[in-house]
C-alpha positions as a Markdown table, in Angstrom:
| # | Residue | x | y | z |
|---|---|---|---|---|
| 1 | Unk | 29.1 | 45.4 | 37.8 |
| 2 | Unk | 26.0 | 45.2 | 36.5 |
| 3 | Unk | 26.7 | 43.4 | 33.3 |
| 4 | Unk | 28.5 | 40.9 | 35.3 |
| 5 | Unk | 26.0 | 40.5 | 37.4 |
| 6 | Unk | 23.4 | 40.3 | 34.3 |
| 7 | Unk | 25.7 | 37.7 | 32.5 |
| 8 | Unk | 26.0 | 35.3 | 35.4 |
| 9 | Unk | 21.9 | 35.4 | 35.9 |
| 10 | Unk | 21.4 | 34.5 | 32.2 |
| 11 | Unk | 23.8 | 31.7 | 32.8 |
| 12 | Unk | 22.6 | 30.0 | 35.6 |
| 13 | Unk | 19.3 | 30.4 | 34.0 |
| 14 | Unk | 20.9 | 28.7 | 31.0 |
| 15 | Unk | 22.1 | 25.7 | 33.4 |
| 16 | Unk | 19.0 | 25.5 | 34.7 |
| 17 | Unk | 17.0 | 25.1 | 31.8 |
| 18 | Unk | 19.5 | 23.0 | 30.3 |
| 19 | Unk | 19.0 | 20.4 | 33.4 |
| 20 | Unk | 15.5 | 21.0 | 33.4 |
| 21 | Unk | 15.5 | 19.8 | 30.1 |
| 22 | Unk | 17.8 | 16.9 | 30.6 |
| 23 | Unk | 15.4 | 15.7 | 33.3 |
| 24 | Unk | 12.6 | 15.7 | 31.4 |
| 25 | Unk | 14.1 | 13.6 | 28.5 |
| 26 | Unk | 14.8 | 11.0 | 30.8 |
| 27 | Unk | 11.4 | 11.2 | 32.3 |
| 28 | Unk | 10.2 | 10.9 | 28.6 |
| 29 | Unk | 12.8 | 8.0 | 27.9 |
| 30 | Unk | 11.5 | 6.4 | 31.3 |
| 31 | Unk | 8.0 | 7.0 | 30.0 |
| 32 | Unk | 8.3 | 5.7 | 27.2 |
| 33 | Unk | 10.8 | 2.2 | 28.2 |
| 34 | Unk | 7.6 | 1.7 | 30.5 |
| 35 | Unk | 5.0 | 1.9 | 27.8 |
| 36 | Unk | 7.0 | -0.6 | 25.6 |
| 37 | Unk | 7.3 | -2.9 | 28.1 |
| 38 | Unk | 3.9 | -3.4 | 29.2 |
| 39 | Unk | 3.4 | -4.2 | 25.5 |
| 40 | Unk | 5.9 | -6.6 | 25.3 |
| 41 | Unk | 4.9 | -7.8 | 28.8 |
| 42 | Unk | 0.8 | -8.0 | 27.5 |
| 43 | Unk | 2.1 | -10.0 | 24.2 |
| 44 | Unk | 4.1 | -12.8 | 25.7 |
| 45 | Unk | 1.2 | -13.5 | 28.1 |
| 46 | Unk | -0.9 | -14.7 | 25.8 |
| 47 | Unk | -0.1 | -18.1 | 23.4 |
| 48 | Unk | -3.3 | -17.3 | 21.9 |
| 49 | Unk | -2.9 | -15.5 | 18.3 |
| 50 | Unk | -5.7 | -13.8 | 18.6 |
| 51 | Unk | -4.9 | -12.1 | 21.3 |
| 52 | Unk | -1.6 | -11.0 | 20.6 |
| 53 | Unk | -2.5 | -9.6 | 17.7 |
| 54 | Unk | -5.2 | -7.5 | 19.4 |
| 55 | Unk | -3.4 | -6.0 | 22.3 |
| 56 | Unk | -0.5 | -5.1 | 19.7 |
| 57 | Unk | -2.8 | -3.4 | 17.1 |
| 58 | Unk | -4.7 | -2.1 | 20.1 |
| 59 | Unk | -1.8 | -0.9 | 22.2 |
| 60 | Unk | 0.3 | 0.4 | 19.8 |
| 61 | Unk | -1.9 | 1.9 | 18.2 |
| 62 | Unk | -3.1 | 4.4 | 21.2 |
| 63 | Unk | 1.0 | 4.7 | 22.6 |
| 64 | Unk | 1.9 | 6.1 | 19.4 |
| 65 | Unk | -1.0 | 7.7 | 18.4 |
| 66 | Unk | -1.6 | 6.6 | 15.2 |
| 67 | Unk | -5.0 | 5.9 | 12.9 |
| 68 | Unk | -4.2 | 2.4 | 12.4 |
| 69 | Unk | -2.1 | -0.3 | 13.1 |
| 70 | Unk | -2.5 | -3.0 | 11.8 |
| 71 | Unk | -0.6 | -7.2 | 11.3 |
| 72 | Unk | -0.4 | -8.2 | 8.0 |
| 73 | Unk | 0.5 | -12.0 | 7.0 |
| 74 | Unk | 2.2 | -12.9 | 4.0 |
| 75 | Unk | 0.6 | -16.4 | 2.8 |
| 76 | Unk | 2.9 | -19.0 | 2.3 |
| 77 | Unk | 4.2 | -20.2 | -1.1 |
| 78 | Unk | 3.0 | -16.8 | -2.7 |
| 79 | Unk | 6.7 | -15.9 | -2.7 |
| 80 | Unk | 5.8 | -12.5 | -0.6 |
| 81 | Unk | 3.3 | -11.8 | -3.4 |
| 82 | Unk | 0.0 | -12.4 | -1.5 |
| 83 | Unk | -1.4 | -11.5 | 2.3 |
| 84 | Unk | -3.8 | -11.0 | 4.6 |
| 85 | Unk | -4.3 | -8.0 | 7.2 |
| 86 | Unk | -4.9 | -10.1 | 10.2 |
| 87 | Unk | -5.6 | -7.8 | 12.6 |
| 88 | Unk | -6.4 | -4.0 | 13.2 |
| 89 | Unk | -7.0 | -1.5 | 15.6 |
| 90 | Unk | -8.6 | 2.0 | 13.1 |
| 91 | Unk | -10.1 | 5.5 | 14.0 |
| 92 | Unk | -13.9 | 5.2 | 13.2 |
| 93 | Unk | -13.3 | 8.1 | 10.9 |
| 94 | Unk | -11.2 | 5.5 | 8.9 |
| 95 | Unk | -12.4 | 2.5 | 6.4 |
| 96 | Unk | -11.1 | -0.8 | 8.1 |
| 97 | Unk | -8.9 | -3.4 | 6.9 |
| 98 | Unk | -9.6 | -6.7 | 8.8 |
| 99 | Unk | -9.7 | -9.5 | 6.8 |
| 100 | Unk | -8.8 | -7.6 | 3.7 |
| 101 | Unk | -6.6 | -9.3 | 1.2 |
| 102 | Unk | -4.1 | -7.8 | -0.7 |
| 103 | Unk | -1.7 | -9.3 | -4.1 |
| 104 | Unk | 1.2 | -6.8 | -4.9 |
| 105 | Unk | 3.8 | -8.4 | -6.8 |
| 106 | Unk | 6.1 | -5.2 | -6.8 |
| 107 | Unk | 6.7 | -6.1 | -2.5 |
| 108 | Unk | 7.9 | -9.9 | -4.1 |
| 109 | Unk | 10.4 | -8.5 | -6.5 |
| 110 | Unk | 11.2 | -5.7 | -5.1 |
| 111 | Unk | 11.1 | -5.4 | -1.1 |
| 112 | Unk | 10.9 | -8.4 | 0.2 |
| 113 | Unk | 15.1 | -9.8 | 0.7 |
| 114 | Unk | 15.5 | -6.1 | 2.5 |
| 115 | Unk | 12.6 | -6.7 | 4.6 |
| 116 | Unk | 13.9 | -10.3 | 5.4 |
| 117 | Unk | 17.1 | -8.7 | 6.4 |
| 118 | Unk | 15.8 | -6.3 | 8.8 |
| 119 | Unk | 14.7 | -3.4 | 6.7 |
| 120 | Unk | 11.8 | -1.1 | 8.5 |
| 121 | Unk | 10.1 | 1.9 | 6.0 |
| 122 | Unk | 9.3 | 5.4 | 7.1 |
| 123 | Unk | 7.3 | 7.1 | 4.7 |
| 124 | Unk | 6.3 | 10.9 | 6.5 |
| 125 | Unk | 4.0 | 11.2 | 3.0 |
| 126 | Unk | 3.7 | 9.1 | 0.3 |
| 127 | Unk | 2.9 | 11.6 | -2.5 |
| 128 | Unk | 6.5 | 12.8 | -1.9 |
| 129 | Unk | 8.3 | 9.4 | -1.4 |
| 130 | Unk | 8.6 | 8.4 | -5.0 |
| 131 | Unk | 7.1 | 5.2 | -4.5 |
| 132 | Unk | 6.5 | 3.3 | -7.4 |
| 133 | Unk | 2.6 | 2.9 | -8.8 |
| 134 | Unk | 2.1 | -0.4 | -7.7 |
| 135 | Unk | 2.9 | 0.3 | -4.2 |
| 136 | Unk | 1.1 | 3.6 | -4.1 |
| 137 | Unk | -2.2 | 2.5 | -5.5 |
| 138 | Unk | -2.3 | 0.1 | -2.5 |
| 139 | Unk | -1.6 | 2.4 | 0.0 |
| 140 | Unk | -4.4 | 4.9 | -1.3 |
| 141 | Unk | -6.4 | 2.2 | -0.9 |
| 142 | Unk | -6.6 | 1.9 | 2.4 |
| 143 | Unk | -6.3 | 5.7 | 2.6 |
| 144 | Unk | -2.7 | 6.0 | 4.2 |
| 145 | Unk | -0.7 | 9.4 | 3.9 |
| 146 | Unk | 2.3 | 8.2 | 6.2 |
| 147 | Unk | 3.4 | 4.9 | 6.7 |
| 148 | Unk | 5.9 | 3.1 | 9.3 |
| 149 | Unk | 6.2 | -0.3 | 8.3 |
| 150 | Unk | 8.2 | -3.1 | 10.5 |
| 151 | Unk | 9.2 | -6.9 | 9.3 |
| 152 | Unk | 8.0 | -9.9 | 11.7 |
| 153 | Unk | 10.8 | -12.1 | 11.3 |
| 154 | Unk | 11.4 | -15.9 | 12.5 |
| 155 | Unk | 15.0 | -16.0 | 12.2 |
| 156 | Unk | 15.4 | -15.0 | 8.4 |
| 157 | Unk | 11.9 | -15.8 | 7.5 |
| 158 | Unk | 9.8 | -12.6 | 6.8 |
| 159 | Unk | 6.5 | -14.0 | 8.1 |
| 160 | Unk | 4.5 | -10.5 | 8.0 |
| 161 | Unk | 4.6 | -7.1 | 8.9 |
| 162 | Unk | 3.5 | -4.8 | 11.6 |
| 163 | Unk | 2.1 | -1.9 | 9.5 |
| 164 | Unk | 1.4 | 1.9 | 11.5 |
| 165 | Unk | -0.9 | 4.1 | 8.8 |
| 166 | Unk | -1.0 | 7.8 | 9.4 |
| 167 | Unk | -4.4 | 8.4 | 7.4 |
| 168 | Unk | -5.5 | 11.8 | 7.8 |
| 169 | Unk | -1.9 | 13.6 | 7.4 |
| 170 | Unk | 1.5 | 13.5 | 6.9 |
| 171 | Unk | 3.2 | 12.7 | 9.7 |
| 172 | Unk | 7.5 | 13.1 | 10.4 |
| 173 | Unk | 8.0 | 9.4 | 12.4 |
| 174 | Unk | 11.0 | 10.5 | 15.3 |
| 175 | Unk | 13.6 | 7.8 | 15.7 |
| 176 | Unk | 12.4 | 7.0 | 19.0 |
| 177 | Unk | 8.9 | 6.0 | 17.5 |
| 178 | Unk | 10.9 | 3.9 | 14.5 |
| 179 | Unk | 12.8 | 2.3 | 17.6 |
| 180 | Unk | 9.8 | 1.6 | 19.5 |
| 181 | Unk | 8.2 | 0.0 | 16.7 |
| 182 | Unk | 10.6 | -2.6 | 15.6 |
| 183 | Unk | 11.4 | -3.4 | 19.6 |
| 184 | Unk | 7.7 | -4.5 | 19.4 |
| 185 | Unk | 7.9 | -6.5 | 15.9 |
| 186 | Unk | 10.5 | -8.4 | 17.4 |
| 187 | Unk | 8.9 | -9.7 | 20.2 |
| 188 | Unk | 5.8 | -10.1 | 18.7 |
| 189 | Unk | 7.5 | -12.0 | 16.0 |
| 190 | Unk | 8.8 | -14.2 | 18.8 |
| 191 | Unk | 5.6 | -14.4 | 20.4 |
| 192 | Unk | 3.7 | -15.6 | 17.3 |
| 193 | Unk | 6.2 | -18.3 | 16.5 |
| 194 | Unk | 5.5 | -19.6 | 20.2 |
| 195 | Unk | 1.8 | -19.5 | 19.5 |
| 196 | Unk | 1.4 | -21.1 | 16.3 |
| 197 | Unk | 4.3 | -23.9 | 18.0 |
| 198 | Unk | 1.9 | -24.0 | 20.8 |
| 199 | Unk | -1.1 | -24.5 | 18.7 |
| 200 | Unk | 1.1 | -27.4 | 16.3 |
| 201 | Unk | 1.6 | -29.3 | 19.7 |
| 202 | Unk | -1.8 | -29.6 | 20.2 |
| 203 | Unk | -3.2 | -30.4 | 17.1 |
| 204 | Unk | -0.3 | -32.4 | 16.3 |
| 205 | Unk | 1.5 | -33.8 | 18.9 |
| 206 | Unk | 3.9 | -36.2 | 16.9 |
| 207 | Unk | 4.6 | -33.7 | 14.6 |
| 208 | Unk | 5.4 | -31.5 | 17.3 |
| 209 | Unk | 7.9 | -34.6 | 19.0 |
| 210 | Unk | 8.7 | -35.5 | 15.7 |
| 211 | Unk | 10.3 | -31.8 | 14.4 |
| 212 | Unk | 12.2 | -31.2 | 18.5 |
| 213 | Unk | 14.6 | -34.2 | 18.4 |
| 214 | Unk | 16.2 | -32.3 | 21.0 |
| 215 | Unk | 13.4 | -32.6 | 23.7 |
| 216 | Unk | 13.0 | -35.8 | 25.5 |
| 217 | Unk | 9.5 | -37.8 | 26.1 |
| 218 | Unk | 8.5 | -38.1 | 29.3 |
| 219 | Unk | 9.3 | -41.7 | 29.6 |
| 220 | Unk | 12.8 | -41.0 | 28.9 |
| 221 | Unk | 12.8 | -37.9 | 31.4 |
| 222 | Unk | 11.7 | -40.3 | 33.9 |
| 223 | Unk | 14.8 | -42.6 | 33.0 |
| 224 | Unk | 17.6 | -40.2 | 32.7 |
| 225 | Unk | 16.2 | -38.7 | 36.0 |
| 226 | Unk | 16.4 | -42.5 | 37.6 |
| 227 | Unk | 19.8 | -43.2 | 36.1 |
| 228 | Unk | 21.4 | -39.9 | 37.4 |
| 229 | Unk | 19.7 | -39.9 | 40.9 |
């Protein structure tokens, strides 16, 4: 009797543990869902680049607990040769990146069509990764050990990356953090082709007419609006 009795304690307990657990993965999951939307929600506020760069480097950067994050820009007609890290949010501890410019002809040749297609690079160290010299000697550069890199994408165009830099350690990135990271490149990616069409209009508002054949001037709104009332 007592064995049975013994048995069935360690199995409720079991049970119980077991929906313990279950509840607090989804309170994680729900946690987490949260946190990613107030990104995305912060980013699409904004049409200003500036901005949206900052809360994502910013944001991300604290969610995920990371030493950097930071947007890099590939400059046009360098065939994904050349860019520019745009924005950054660092640890103190950490040399910054802002502004810094970087040519790596190995991404060009060798990265950049997988990246177009979607690609995203978990690296938990990069003395262990087999990555090949070029590509190392930039990373040691800006002092990264583990690195979680995600393509910004405008349809097929690979117009940067969103680049998270474990610099003090290796670091094992979960599938939930990968996830989380490319559900923010993709709306950012959104939200910088919005800005920089936002920012075209302004500067160049015929262009802007000239290049949306499929949106009317107000004149003709105003006519199709008289015709149809």
């Amino acid at each position: 009797m007592f064995h049975e009795y013994l048995y069935q304690e360690v199995t409720d307990l079991r049970q119980k543990l077991a929906h313990l657990e279950r509840e607090m993965q989804s309170q994680t999951w729900f946690k987490k869902l949260q946190a990613l939307m107030g990104v995305i929600g912060k980013i699409r506020q904004s049409l200003d680049l500036e901005t949206i760069f900052k809360i994502t480097a910013t944001e991300v950067r604290q969610l995920l607990n990371a030493d950097r994050v930071a947007v890099y820009r590939f400059i046009p007609e360098s065939e994904w040769n050349e860019g520019e890290v745009v924005s950054e949010d660092v640890l103190p501890q950490f040399s910054p990146s802002l502004g810094a410019k970087v040519h790596d002809h190995c991404f060009g040749e060798q990265f950049a069509a997988n990246y177009a297609k979607g690609y995203v690079q978990a690296v938990s160290d990069i003395y262990k990764a087999r990555l090949s010299p070029c590509h190392l000697r930039i990373l040691k550069r800006f002092q990264i050990r583990a690195n979680l890199v995600v393509p910004l994408l405008q349809g097929q165009h690979l117009w940067g990356l969103l680049c998270i830099h474990q610099c003090g350690q290796p670091r094992d990135w979960q599938e939930d953090e990968i996830e989380f990271a490319k559900q923010v490149g993709e709306h950012l990616a959104v939200a910088i082709y919005q800005a920089e069409l936002h920012s075209f209009s302004i500067r160049s508002p015929i262009w802007y007419w000239s290049k949306a054949p499929n949106r009317k001037s107000s004149g003709q709104i105003k006519h199709s609006a008289t015709i149809t009332a």
